[in-house]
C-alpha positions in Angstrom: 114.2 112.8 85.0 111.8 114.4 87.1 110.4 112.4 90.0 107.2 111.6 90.3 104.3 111.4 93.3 105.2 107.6 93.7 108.6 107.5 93.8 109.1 110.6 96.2 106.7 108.6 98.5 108.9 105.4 98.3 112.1 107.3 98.4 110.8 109.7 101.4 109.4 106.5 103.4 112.9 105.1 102.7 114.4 107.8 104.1 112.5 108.5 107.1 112.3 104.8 108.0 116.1 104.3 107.9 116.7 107.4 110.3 113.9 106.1 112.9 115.8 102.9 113.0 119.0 105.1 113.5 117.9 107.2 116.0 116.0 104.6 117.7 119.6 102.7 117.8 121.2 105.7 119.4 121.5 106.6 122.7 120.6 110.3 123.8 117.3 110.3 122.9 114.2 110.7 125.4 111.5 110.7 122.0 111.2 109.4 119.1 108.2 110.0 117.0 107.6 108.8 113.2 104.2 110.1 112.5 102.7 111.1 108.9 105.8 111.5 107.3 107.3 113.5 110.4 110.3 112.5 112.2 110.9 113.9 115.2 113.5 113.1 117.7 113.9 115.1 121.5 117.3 114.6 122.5 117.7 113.6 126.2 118.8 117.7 126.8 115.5 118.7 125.0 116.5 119.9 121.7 114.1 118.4 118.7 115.4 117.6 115.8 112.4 117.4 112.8 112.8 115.7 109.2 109.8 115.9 107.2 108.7 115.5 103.7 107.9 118.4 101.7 105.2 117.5 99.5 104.6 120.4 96.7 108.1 120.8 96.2 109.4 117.1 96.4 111.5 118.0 99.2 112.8 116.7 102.8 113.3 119.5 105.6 115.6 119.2 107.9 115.0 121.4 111.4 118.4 121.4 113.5 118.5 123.0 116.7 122.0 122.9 115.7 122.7 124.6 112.2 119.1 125.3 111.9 116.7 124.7 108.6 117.6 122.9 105.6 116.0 121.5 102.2 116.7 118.5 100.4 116.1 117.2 96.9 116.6 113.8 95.4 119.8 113.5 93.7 119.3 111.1 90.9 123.2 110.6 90.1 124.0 109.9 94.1 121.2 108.2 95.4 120.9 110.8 98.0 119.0 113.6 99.7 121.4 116.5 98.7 121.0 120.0 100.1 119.4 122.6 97.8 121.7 125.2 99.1 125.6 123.7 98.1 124.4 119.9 97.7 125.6 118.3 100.9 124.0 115.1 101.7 121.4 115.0 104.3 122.9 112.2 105.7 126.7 114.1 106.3 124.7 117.3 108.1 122.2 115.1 110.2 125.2 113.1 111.7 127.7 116.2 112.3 124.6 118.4 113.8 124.3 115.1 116.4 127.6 114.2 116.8 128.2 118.0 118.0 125.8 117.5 121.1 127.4 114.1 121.6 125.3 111.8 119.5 126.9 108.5 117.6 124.6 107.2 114.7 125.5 104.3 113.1 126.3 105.2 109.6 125.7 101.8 108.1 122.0 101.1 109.1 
């Protein structure tokens, strides 16, 4: 099934919303910014760490000062963002890119 406008808005909302409330939960951080479908989140050593939506190609981008750039796609099957390059959840990359500089997120919110 193909997803459509509205339920890549709802998903992406979702999935941006959930990860605020993470972060925010966190310590570390010295920002946190959700702002027209842009997270962004300045750790207290001043790396950022952006997750957006991708629009035209239904995506969410992950920018890690950590591993770097990575694309997501909605995995119908899962129920999760999974990596268009080897299908790793966004969820197992975000945590292990924060955990490496220190980071706990609660993986249950």
């Amino acid at each position: 099934m193909a997803l459509d406008d509205s339920l890549f808005q709802t998903l992406v909302a979702q999935c941006l919303g959930r990860w605020l409330d993470r972060l925010e939960d966190s310590d570390g951080f010295d920002d946190i910014d959700l702002t027209d479908g842009v997270l962004q989140a300045e750790t207290e050593a001043g790396q950022t760490f952006i997750l957006n939506r991708h629009v035209p190609l239904k995506q969410v981008w992950l920018s890690s000062p950590v591993s770097g750039a990575h694309h997501y796609a909605w995995d119908e099957g899962s129920g999760d963002w999974r990596s268009t390059r080897g299908g790793e959840p966004l969820e197992t990359r975000l945590i292990a890119d924060l955990a490496s500089l220190g980071i706990e997120v609660d993986p249950h919110v």
